[in-house]
C-alpha positions in Angstrom: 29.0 -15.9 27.1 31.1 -13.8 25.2 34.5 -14.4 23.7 36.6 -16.8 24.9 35.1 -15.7 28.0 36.8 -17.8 30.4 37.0 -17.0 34.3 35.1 -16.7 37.2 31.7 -16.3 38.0 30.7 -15.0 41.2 27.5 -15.3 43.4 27.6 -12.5 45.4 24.7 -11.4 47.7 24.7 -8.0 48.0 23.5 -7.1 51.5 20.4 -5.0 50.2 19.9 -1.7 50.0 18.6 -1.1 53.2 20.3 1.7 55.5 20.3 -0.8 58.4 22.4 -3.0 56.4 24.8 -0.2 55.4 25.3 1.4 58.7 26.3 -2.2 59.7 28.6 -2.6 57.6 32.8 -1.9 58.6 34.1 1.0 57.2 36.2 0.2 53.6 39.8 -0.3 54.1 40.7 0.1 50.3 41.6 -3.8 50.4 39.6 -6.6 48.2 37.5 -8.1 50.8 38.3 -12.1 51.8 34.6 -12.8 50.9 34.2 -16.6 50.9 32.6 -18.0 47.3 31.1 -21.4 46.7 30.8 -23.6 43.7 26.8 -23.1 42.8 26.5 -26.0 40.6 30.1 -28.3 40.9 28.0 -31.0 39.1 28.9 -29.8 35.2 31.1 -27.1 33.7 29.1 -23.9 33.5 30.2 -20.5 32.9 28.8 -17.0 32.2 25.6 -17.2 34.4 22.3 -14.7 34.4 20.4 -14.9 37.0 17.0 -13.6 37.6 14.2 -14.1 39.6 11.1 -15.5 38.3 7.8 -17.1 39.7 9.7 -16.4 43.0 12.1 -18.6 42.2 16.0 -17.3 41.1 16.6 -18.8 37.9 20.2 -18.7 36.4 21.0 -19.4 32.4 24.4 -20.5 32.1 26.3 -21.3 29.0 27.7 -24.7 29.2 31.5 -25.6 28.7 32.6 -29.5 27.7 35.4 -31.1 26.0 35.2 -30.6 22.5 38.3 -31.3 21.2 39.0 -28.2 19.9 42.3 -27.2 20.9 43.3 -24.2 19.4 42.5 -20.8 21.8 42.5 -18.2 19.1 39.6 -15.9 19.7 38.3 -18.8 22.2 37.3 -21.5 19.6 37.8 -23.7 22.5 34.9 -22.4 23.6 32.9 -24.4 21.6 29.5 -24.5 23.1 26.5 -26.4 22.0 23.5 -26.2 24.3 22.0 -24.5 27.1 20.7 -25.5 30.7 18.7 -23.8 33.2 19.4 -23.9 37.0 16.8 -22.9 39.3 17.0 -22.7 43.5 15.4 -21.0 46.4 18.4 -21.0 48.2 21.5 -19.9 46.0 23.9 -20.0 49.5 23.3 -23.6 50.4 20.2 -24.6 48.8 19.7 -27.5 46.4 20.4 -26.4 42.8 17.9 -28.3 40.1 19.0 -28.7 36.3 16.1 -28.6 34.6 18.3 -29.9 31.3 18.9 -28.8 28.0 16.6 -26.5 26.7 17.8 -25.0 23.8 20.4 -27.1 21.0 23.0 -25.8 17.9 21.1 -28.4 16.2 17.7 -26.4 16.4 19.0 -22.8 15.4 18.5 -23.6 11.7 20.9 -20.3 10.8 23.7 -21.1 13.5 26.7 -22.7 12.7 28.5 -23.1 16.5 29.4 -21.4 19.2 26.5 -20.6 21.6 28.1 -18.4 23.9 26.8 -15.9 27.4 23.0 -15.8 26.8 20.6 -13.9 28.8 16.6 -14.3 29.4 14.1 -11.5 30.2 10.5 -12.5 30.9 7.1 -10.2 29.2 3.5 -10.6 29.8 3.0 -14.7 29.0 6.8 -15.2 27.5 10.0 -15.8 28.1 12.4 -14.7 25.8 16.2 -16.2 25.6 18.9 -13.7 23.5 21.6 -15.6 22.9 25.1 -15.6 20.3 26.1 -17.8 17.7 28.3 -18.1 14.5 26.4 -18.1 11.6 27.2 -20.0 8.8 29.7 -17.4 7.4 30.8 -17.6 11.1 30.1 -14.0 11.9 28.7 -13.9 15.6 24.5 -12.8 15.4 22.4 -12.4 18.2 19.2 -14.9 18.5 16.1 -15.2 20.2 13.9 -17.8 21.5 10.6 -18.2 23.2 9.5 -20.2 25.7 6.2 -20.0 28.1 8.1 -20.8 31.5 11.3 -19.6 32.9 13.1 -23.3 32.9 12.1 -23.5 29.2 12.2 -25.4 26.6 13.0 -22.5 24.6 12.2 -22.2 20.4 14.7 -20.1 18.4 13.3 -17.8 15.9 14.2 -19.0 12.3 16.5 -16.0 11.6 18.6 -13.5 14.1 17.8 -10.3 15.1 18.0 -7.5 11.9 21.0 -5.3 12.8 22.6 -7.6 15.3 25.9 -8.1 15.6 28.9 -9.2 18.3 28.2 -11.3 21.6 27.2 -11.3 25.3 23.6 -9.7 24.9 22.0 -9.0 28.2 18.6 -7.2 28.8 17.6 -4.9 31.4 13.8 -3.6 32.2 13.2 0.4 33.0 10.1 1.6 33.8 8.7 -1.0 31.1 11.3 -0.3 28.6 13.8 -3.2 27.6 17.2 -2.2 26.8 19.6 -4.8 25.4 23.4 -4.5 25.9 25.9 -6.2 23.8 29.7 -6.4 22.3 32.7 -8.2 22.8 36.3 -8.1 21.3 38.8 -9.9 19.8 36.9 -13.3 19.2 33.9 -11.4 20.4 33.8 -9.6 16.8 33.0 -6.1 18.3 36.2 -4.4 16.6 35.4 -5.6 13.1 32.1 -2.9 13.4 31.7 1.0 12.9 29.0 2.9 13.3 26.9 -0.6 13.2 28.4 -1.2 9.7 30.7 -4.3 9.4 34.6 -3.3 8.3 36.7 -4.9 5.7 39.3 -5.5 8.7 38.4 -5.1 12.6 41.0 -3.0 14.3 41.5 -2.5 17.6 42.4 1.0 19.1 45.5 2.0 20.5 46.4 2.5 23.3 45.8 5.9 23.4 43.1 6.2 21.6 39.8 5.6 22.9 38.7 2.2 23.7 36.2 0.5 21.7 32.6 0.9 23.9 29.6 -1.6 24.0 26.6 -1.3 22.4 23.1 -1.0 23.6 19.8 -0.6 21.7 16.1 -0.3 23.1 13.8 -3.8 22.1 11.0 -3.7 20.2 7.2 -4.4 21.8 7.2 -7.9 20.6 11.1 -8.5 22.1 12.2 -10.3 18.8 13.9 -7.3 17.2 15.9 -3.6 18.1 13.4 -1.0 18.3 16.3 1.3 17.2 20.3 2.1 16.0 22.4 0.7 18.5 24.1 3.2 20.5 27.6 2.9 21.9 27.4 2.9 25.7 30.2 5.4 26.5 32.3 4.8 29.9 34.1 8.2 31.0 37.1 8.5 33.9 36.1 11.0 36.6 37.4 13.8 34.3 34.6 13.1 32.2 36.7 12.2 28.9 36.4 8.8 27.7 38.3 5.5 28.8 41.2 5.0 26.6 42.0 1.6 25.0 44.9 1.2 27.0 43.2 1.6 30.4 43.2 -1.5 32.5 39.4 -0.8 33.3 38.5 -0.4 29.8 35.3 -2.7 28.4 36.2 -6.1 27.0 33.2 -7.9 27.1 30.2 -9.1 29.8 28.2 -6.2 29.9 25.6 -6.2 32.3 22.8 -3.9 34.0 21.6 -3.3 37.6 19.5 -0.6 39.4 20.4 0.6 43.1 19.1 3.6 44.4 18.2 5.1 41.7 21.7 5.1 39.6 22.3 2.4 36.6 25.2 0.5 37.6 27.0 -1.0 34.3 29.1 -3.7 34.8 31.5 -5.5 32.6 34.7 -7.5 32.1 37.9 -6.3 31.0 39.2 -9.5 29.5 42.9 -9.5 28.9 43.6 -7.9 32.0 41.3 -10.1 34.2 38.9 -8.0 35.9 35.3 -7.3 36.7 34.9 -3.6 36.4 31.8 -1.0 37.0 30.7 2.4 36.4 27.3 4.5 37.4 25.2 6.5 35.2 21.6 8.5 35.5 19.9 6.9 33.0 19.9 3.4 30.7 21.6 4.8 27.9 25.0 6.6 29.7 27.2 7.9 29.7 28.8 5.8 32.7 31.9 7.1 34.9 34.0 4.4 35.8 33.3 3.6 39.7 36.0 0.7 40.2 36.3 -3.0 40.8 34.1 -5.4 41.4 35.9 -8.6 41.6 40.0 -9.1 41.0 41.5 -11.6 39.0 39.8 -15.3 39.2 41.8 -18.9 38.7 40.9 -18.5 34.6 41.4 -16.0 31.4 38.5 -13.5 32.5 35.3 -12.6 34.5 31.8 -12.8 33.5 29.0 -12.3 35.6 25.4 -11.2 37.1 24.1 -9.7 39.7 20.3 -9.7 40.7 18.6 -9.3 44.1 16.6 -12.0 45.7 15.2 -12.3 49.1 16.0 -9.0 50.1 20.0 -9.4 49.2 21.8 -8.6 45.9 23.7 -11.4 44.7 26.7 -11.7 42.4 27.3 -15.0 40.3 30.5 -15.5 38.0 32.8 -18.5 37.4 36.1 -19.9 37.7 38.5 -22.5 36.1 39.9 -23.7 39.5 38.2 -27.4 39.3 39.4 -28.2 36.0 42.7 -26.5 35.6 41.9 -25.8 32.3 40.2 -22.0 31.2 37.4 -23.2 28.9 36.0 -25.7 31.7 34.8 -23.4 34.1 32.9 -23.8 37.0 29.5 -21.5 38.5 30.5 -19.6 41.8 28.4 -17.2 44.2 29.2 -14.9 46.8 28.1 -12.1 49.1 28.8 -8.6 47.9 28.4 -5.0 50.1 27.7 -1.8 49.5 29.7 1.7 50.5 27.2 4.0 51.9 28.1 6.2 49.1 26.6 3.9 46.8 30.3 2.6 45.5 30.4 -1.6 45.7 33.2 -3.3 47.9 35.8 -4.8 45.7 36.0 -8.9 46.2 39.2 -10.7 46.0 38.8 -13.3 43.4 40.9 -16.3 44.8 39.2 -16.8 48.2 38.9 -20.1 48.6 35.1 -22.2 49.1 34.6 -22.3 53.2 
């Protein structure tokens, strides 16, 4: 997860792409739909979930919350992570949810120091690869990989991050072979301390007039462990075509994410401080991306990090909220249906509907 990444993760099945499904759908009022959402896995605090589907199974890697006794919020050091689990079902509306347990540990990183926040796993030829952030031991957030040879893991973590890495919340997305990873985050997400891919005595961030600070997003290299190239910001324009500013309430924060409908790249991310899940379509991996609209309003929590993969012939949106616990860094794995306009544009989903 991402800096102090707090919120709501949804599960939301998006009725497929099929035209039946779309002409069945009601027309959009323009009002966040009352979609119910249910706790996924009410058994542990979880947060931040990527899903994907693997061995026909969906598998979903979570970064997992607990009391550490760390009290102080600045740039969400109560977030103070330690290990990762891996959830697998065959049924994410009602099914049976399995922990398959810890399979990754601060402990066996030997160059992280704490904080391992919103990971991601993409899966090539025998391997399965797990990117994940951490504080090094100068605590300057690094992205990390890991290797396992199933989906549910154990994973091993490559002795050093990734050359040229930088920020939090990497998540990969496969094109037509290609793997593109996305990252960045602000404020305790370190994404403002970097120009250009070059650290800065001071991180500064924009205005708010100025143009907001974008993600980043760089193509992987054929072995997965390293960037095949610069990173590249990932530019989100209004539908004037002119950049979002930084003091647009739609503007990135952190959370990026990647899906494919139709053709169009759909990038998806949370705005942090002003609590909501945001999108905007593109033609290709790279950008740019004009801002589209909401995904999901405000959760019970700080902000809104998510996923959305298809399985089964729906699309399925999973995110979290802080509802169970009352407090923002013990959040809790939701899931929920999500639609489709026939214009391509996604529904917006009121975040405080209560579990059926």
């Amino acid at each position: 997860m991402k800096i102090a990444t707090i919120c709501t993760t949804v599960l939301c099945l998006l009725l497929g792409g099929a035209a039946s499904s779309i002409s069945a759908q009601e027309k959009d009022s323009g009002e966040p739909l009352q979609t119910p959402a249910r706790y996924l896995f009410p058994d542990d605090y979880m947060a931040d979930p990527s899903a994907h589907v693997f061995e026909g199974k969906l598998y979903i890697y979570p970064s997992h919350d607990w009391e550490s006794g760390v009290t102080n919020p600045d740039d969400g050091d109560y977030y103070n992570m330690r290990d990762y689990h891996v959830l697998s079902t065959e049924n994410p509306e009602s099914g049976k949810v399995t922990d398959h347990g810890v399979v990754l540990s601060l402990e066996e990183v030997p160059w992280a120091g704490r904080q391992l926040w919103a990971c991601d796993v993409a899966h090539k030829g025998d391997t399965y690869y797990l990117y994940f952030p951490a504080k090094d031991l100068n605590d300057i957030f690094r992205i990390g990989v890991a290797t396992s040879d199933k989906p549910y893991g154990p994973f091993t973590p490559q002795p050093d991050p990734m050359r040229g890495s930088y920020s939090i919340d990497p998540a990969v997305f496969e094109d037509e072979g290609a793997f593109y990873i996305y990252f960045g985050g602000l404020q305790g997400g370190q994404l403002q301390r970097y120009r250009d891919n070059k650290a800065q005595e001071c991180g500064i961030i924009p205005g708010k007039t100025e143009e907001a600070l974008p993600p980043r997003v760089a193509r992987l290299s054929d072995d997965m462990l390293e960037l095949a190239e610069e990173p590249q910001p990932v530019m989100i324009l209004d539908k004037e075509g002119n950049p979002l500013k930084s003091g647009d309430p739609h503007r990135f924060f952190e959370a990026a994410w990647m899906h494919k409908y139709k053709g169009k790249y759909y990038f998806s991310y949370s705005t942090g401080t002003t609590h909501l899940l945001c999108y905007a379509i593109g033609d290709n991996p790279y950008g740019p991306f004009t801002y589209a609209g909401e995904i999901l309003t405000p959760v019970v929590g700080w902000t809104t990090h998510h996923s959305i993969c298809p399985y089964k012939g729906k699309w399925y949106l999973f995110f979290h909220d802080s509802a169970p616990s009352g407090k923002s860094y013990l959040r809790s794995l939701k899931v929920c249906e999500l639609e489709y306009n026939p214009d391509g544009t996604l529904r917006t989903i009121s975040g405080t509907v209560k579990e059926p």
